[in-house]
N, C-alpha and C positions, 0 to 999 in steps of 0.2 A: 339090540345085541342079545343075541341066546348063550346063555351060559350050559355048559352040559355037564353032568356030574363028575367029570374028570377033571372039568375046566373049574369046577367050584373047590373039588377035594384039593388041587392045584392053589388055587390062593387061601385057603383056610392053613395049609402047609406054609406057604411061603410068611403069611403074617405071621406065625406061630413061630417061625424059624427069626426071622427079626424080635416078635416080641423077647425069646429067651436069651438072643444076645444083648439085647437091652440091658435086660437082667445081669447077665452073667457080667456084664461088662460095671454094670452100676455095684454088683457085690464084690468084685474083686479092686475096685476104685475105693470103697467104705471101709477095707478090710486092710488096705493101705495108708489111708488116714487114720485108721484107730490105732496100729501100727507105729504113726510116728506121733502121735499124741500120747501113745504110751512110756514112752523115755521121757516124759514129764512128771513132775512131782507135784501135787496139791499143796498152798502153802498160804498157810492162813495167817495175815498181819495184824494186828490188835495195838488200838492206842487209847488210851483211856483220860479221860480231862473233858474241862469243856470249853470246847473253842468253835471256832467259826468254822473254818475248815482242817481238815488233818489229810496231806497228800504225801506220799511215800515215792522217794527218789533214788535212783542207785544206777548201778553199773547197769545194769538191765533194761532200764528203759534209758539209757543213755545221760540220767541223769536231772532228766525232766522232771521241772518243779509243779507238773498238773494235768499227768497225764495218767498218771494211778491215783486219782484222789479217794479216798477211804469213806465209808455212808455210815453213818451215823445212828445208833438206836440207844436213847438218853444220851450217856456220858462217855459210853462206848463205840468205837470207829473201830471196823474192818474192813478188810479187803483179802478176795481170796487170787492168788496169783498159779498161776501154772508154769514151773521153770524147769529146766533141765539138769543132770547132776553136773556141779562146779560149785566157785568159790564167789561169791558175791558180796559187794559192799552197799550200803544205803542208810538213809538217815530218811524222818519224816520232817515235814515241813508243818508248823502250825501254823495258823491265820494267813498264809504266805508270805513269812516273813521270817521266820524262826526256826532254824535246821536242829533236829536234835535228835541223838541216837538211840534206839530203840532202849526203853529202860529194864526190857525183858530179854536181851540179845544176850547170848553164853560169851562171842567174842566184841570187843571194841576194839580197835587201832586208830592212832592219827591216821588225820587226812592228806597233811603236807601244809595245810593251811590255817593253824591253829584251832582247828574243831574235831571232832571225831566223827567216826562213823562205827556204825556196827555192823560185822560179818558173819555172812549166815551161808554154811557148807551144806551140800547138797551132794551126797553121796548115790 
C-alpha cells in the first residue's frame, strides 16, 4: 500500500484529533474530581497511650470497630481522615475492646447506652 502525502497529513491529523480528546476529556474528568474532593476537610485524629491497637469508630464509617485503625510512632497513634462539613460522633476503641472518647474532643455527649462519645463539627 502507498501512502501519498495527503494520505499521510490525513492520519497524522486524525491521531492528533483523538489524541487531544484524550486529553481534553482525561482534564475535564481530573478537574471534576478535584472538585468533589474539595468539599472535604483534612482531619487529623491523635490518641496517645500505649496499647496494642488504637481504631477510631463513628457515625462515619458506620460505626466500625477496624476499619480506621490508627499507626502508631511510639506512644503516639494517628489517623488522617477526609470528611465533609457536618456534625459527627465517634469514640476510639483500645486493644479492641475498650471504647473511649476522645480525651482532646471540645464536645462530649451520651451515647443512649451508658458511655459517651465525642463530637466533632465540621463547618
Amino acid at each position: 500500500m502507498k501512502f501519498s502525502l495527503l494520505n499521510w497529513n490525513l492520519y497524522v491529523f486524525t491521531l492528533s484529533i483523538i489524541f487531544l480528546s484524550a486529553l481534553i476529556v482525561g482534564c475535564v474528568w481530573n478537574t471534576e474530581t478535584i472538585e468533589n474532593a474539595s468539599d472535604k476537610v483534612q482531619v487529623l485524629f491523635t490518641y496517645k497511650g500505649q496499647f496494642q491497637t488504637v481504631c477510631l469508630s463513628g457515625d462515619f464509617n458506620d460505626w466500625s470497630p477496624n476499619t480506621h485503625c490508627l499507626e502508631r510512632n511510639g506512644d503516639i497513634w494517628k489517623i488522617k481522615l477526609f470528611l465533609s462539613p457536618g456534625r459527627y460522633k465517634y469514640a476510639f476503641i483500645l486493644d479492641g475492646t475498650h471504647w473511649t472518647p476522645d480525651p482532646n474532643a471540645f464536645l462530649v455527649e451520651n451515647d443512649g447506652f451508658g458511655m459517651k462519645n465525642s463530637v466533632l463539627i465540621i463547618e
